[in-house]
C-alpha positions as CSV (number, residue, x, y, z in Angstrom):
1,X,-46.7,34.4,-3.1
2,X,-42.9,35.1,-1.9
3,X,-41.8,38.8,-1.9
4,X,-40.3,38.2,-5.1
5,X,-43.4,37.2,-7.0
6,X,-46.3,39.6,-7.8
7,X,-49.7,38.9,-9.4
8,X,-52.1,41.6,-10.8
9,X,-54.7,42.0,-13.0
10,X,-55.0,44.5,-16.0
11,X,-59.2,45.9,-16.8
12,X,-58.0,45.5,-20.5
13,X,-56.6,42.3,-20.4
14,X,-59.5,40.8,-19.1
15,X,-59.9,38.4,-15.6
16,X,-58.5,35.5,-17.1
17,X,-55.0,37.1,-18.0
18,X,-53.2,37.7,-14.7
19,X,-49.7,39.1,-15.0
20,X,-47.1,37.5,-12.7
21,X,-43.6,39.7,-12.3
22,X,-40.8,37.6,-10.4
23,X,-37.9,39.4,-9.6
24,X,-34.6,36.9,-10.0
25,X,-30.9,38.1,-9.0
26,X,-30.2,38.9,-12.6
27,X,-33.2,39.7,-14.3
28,X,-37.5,40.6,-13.7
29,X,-39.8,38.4,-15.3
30,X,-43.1,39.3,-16.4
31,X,-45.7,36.6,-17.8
32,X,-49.1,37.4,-19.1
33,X,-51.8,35.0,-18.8
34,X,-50.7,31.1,-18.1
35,X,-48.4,30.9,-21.3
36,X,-47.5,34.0,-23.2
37,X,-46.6,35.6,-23.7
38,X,-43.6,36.5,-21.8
39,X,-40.9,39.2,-21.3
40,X,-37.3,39.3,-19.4
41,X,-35.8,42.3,-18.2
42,X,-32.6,43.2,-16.7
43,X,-32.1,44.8,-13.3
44,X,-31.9,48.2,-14.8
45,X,-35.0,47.4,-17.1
46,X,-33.5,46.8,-20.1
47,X,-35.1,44.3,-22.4
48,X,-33.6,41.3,-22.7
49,X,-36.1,39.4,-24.7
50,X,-39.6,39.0,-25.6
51,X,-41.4,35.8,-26.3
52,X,-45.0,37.0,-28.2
53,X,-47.2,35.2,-30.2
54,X,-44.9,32.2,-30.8
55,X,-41.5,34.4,-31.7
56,X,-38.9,35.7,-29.8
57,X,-37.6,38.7,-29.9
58,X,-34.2,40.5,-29.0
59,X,-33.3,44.5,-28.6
60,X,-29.9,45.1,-29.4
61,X,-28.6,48.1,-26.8
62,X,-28.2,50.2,-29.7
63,X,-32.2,49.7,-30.3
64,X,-32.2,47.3,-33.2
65,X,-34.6,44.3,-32.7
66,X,-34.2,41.1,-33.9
67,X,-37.5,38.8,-34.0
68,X,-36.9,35.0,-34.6
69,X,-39.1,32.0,-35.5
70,X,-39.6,28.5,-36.6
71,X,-40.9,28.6,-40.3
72,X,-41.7,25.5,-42.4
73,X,-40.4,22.2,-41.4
74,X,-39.3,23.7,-38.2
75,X,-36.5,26.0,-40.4
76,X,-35.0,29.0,-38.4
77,X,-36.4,32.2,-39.8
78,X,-35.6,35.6,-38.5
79,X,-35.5,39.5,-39.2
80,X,-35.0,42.4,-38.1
81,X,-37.9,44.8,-37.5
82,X,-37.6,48.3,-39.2
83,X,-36.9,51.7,-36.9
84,X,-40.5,52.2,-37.2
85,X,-41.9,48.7,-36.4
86,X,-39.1,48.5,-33.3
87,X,-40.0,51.7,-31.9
88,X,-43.6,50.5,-32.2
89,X,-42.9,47.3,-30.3
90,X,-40.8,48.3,-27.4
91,X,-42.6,51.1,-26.2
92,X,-45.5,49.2,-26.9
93,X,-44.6,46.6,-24.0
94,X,-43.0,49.1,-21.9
95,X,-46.2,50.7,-21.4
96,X,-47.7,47.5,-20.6
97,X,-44.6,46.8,-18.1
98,X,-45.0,50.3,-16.0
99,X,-48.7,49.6,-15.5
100,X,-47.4,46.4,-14.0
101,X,-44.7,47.5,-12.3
102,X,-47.6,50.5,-11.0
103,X,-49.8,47.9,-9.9
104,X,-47.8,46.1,-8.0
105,X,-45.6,48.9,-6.3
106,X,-42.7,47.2,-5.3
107,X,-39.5,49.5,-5.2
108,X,-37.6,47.4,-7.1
109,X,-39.8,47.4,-10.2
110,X,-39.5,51.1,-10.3
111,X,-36.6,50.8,-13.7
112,X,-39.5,49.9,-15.7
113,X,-41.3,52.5,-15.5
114,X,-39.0,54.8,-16.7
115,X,-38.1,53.5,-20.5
116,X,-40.1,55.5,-22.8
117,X,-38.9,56.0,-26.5
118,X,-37.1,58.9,-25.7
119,X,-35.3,57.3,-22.8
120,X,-34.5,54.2,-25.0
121,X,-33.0,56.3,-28.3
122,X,-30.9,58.6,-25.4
123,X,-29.7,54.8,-24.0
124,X,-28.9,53.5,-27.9
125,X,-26.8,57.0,-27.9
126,X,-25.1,57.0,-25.0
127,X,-23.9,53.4,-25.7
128,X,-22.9,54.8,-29.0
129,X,-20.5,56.8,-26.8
130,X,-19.4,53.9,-24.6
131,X,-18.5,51.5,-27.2
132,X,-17.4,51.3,-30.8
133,X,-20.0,48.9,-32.9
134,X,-19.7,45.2,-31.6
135,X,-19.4,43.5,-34.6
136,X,-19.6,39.7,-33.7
137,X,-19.2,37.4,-30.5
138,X,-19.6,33.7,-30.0
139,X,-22.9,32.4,-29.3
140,X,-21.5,31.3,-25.4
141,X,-20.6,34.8,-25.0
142,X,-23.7,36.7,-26.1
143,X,-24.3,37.7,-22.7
144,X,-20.7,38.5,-21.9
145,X,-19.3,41.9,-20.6
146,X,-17.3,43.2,-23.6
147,X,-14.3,45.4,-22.9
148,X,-12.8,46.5,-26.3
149,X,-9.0,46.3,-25.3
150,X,-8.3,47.0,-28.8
151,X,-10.4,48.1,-31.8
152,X,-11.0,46.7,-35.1
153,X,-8.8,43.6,-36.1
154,X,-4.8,43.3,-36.4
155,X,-5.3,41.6,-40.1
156,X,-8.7,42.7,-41.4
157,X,-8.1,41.2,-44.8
158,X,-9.7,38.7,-45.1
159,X,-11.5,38.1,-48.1
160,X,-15.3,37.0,-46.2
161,X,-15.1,39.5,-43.1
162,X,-16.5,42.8,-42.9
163,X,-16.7,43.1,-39.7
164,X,-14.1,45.5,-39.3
165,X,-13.6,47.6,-42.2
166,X,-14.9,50.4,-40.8
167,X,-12.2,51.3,-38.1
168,X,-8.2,51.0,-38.0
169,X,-6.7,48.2,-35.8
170,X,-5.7,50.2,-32.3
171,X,-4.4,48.7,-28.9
172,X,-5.5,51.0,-25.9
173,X,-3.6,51.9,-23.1
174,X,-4.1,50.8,-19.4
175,X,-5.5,54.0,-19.0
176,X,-7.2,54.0,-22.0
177,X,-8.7,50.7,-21.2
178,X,-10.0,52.1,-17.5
179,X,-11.7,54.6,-18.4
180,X,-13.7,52.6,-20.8
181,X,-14.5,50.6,-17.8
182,X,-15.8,53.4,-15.7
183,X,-17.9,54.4,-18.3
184,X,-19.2,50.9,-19.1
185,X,-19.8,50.3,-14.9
186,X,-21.8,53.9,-15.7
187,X,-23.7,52.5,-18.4
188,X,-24.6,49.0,-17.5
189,X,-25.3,49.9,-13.7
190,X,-27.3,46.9,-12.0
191,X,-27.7,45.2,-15.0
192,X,-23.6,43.9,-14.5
193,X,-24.9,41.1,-12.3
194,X,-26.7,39.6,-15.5
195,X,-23.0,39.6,-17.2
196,X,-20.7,36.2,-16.0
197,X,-18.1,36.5,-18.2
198,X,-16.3,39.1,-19.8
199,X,-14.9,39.6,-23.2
200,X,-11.9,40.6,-24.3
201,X,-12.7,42.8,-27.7
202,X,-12.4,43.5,-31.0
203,X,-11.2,40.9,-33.4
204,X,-7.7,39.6,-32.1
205,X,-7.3,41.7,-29.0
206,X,-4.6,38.9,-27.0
207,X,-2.1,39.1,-30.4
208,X,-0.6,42.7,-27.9
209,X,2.5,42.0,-26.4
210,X,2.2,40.2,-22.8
211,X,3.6,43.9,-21.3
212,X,-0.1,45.2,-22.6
213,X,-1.9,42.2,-21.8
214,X,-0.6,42.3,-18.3
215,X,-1.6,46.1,-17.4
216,X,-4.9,45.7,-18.7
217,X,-5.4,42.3,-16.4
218,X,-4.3,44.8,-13.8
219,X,-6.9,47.4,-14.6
220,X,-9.6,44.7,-14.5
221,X,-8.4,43.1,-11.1
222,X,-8.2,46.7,-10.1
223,X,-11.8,47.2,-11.2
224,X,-13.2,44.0,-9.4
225,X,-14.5,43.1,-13.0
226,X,-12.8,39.5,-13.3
227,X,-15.9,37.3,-13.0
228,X,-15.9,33.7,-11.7
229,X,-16.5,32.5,-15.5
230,X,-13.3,34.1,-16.6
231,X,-12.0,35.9,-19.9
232,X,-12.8,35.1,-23.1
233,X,-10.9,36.7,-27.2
234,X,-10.5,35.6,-30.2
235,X,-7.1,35.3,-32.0
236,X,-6.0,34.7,-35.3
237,X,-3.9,31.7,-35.2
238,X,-0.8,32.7,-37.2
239,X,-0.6,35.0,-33.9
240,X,-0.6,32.4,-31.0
241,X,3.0,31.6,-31.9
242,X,3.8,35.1,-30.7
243,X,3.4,34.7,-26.8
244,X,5.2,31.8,-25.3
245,X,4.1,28.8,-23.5
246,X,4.9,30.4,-20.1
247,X,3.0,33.4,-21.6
248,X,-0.2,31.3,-22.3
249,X,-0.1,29.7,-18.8
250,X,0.4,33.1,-17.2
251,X,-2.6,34.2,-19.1
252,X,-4.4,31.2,-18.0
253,X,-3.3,31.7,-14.6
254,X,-5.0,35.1,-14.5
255,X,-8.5,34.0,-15.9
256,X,-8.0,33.6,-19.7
257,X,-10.4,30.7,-20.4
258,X,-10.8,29.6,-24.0
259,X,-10.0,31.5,-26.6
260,X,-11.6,31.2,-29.8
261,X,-9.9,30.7,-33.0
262,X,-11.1,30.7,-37.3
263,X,-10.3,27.5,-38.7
264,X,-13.0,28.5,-42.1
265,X,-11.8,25.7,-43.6
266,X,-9.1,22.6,-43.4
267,X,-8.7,23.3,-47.0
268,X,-5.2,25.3,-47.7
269,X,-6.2,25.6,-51.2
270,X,-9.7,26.9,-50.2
271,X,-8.0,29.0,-47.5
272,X,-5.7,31.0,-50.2
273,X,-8.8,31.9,-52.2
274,X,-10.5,33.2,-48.7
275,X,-7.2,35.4,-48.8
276,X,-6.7,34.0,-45.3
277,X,-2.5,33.9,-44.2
278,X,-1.8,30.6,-42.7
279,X,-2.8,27.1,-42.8
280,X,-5.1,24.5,-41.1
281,X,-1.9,23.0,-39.7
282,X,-1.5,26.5,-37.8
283,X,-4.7,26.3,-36.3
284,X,-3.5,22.6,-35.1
285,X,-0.6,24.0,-33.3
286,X,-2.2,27.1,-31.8
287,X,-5.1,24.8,-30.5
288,X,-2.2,22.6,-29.0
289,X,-0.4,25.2,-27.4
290,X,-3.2,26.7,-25.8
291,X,-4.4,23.2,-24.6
292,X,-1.3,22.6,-22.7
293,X,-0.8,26.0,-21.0
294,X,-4.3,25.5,-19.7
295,X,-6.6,27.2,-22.2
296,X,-9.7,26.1,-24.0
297,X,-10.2,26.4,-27.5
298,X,-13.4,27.3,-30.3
299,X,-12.4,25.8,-33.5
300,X,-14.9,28.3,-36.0
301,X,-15.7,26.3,-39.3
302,X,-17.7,28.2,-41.9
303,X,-20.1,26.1,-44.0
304,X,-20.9,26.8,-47.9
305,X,-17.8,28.9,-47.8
306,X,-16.0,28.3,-51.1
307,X,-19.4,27.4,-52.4
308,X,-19.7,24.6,-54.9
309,X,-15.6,24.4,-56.3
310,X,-14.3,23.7,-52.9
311,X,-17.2,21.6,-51.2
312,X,-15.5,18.4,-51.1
313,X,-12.1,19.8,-50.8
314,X,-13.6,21.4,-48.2
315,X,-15.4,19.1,-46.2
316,X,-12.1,16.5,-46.3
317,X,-9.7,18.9,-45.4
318,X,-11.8,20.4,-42.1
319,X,-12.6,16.5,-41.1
320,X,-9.0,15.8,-41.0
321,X,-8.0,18.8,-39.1
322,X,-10.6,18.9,-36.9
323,X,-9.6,15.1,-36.0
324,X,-6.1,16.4,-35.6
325,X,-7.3,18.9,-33.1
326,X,-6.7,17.9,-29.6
327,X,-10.2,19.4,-28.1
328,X,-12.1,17.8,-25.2
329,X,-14.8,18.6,-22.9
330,X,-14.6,22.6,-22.2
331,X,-14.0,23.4,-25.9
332,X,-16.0,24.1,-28.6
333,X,-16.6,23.4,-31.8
334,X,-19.0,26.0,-34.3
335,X,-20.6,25.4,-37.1
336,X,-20.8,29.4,-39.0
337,X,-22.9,29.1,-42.2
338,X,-21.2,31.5,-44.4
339,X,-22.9,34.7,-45.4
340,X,-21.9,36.9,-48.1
341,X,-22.6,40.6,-47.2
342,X,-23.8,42.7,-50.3
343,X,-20.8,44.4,-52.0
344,X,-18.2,42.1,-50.2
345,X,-14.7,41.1,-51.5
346,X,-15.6,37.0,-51.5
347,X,-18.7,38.3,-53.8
348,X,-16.3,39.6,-56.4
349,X,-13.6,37.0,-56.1
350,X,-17.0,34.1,-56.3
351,X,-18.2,36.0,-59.3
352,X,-14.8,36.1,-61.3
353,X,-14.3,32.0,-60.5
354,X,-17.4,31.4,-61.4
355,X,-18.5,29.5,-58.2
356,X,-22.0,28.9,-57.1
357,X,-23.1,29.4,-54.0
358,X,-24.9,26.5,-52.1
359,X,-28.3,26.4,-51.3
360,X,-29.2,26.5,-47.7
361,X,-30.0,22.6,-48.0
362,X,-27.0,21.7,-49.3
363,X,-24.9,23.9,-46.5
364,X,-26.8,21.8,-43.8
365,X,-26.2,18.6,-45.9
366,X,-22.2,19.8,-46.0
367,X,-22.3,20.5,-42.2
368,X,-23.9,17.4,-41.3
369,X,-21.1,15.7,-43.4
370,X,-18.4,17.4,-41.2
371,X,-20.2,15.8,-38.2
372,X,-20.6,12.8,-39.3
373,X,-17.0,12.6,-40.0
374,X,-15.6,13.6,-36.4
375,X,-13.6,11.3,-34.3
376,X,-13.2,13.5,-31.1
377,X,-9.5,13.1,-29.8
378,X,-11.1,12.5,-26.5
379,X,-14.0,10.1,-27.4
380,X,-14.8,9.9,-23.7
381,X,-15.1,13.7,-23.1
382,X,-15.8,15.2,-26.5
383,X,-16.0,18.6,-27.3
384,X,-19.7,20.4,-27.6
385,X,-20.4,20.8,-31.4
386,X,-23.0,23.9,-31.9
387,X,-24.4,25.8,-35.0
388,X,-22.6,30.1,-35.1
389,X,-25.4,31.9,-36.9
390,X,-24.1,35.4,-37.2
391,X,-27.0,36.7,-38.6
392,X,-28.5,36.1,-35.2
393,X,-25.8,38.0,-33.3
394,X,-27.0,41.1,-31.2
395,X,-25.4,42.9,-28.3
């Protein structure tokens, strides 16, 4: 075997169940037996995923863990495992990981061993302490390097979001925003060779003026943190009026590459009742704006939203805008099937109009309606259409 990949064998997982480690530039590998099942690590031995018994399973840094699988008819099912049943599970296969990483005795396999579940709650806290909760990213940016520029969102009233209710909208400093990268060099260590793009954070970090914007870019340049994939934010787009074209292409020049934007819905009427400012024609002209000063764009579109009401007005209004929108190859359009958090304003506002909410059938049904509607502005280098589940989000 190369240097890089082990084999041993465990007395109590039996001759036929050899373990084989491979250590990659990003992350370790370990692999019982032929199949599964199967573990990733990164290079400071945090656990990236787990594949076990035909589900996969994530851990969150703040030591949540989702596990995922395919149900009936091949449907996505998930959860997330109690305190107890998560404790229970990681240092279940961290045990099993230092005996390999003992067994084999190579140097580098050495961060396993040290992740017990005292060192794993003191790693939730001190991330605790490094970042405020990371509410939502885009699937393409899951394994992004967040830097929270700013905190909470510049709006925060929309009628379906709760991502942000629980903190005041804040822009930080250049100073501010340094020494949140010192501390989150500290805390990711190694494990920032796993991270290829960064992320600007929270909600609508690039609606601060260009001054801002341009001493943070600074600091990052001055950290060495720009990665080859380039920056990635959301922004409302009521707010991408705000900078200039020059602005955008400056931005672009310095590594901004898409940014990603809520359309919800093409429906103004449905929009209103989201309590959402703006129109779909403003998402139009910010996507066009960006697109010529250099920048890709994420159109968001949120199925079932509106529920039964607003379905067709719904599913019209979002074909015609998104066939308005002048996306290509490099941008992205997401499919977010709406979820209404116990307790939430949309609940209230559903309840008092008397709406029903779709079934999960019909929501696919209205999505693949959407699709099927699309006429890409670009037929020759369409844009990537994907599905945004936020219930699978974890950081």
């Amino acid at each position: 075997m190369s240097r890089d990949t082990f084999s041993c064998a465990l007395p109590e997982l039996g001759s036929d169940r050899p373990v084989t480690v491979r250590i990659r530039p990003q992350v370790i590998n370990l692999l019982v037996g032929a199949e599964a099942p199967s573990y990733s690590f990164d290079l400071s031995g945090r656990l990236i995923g787990a594949f076990v018994a035909g589900r996969n399973y994530r851990r969150g840094f703040d030591n949540r863990v989702l596990e995922k699988w395919s149900g009936a008819n091949a449907a996505r099912q998930r959860r997330w495992l109690s305190a107890a049943e998560a404790q229970t599970f990681l240092t279940g296969l961290y045990d099993l990981a230092g005996r390999v990483a003992g067994q084999v005795g190579d140097l580098r396999l050495a961060v396993l061993r040290k992740w017990d579940w005292p060192a794993l709650q003191a790693d939730a806290a001190r991330f605790a302490q490094v970042y405020r909760p990371v509410s939502i990213l885009p699937p393409d940016q899951y394994l992004a390097l967040v830097l929270q520029a700013t905190e909470g969102c510049s709006y925060n009233r929309c009628a379906f979001c709760d991502f942000y209710r629980d903190r005041p909208f804040r822009v930080k400093s250049p100073d501010e925003l340094r020494a949140h990268i010192e501390a989150v060099r500290a805390f990711f260590g190694p494990a920032l060779a796993l991270r290829k793009s960064l992320f600007l954070a929270d909600a609508n970090a690039l609606v601060a003026p260009m001054p801002r914007i341009r001493g943070w870019l600074d600091v990052i340049e001055e950290a060495r943190l720009l990665p080859a994939a380039g920056i990635y934010s959301f922004i409302d787009a009521f707010d991408v009026h705000r900078k200039t074209q020059a602005d955008w292409a400056e931005l672009a020049g310095r590594g901004v590459r898409r940014v990603y934007i809520g359309l919800e819905t093409g429906d103004d009427v449905l929009l209103r009742f989201l309590r959402k400012p703006g129109s779909a024609s403003d998402v139009v002209d910010a996507v066009t704006r960006l697109k010529a000063a250099g920048v890709a764009a994420s159109a968001i579109v949120m199925t079932g939203i509106g529920g039964d009401r607003y379905a067709a007005g719904h599913v019209t209004g979002t074909v015609a805008a998104l066939n308005t929108l002048p996306l290509a190859a490099g941008d992205i359009v997401y499919f977010s099937p709406f979820v209404d958090h116990p307790g939430s304003e949309y609940g209230q506002l559903a309840r008092e109009a008397g709406l029903r909410a779709l079934t999960e059938v019909e929501v696919a049904a209205q999505e693949a309606a959407i699709r099927a509607g699309l006429r890409p502005y670009d037929p020759a280098h369409p844009p990537q259409c994907s599905r945004y589940d936020v219930r699978e989000f974890i950081y």
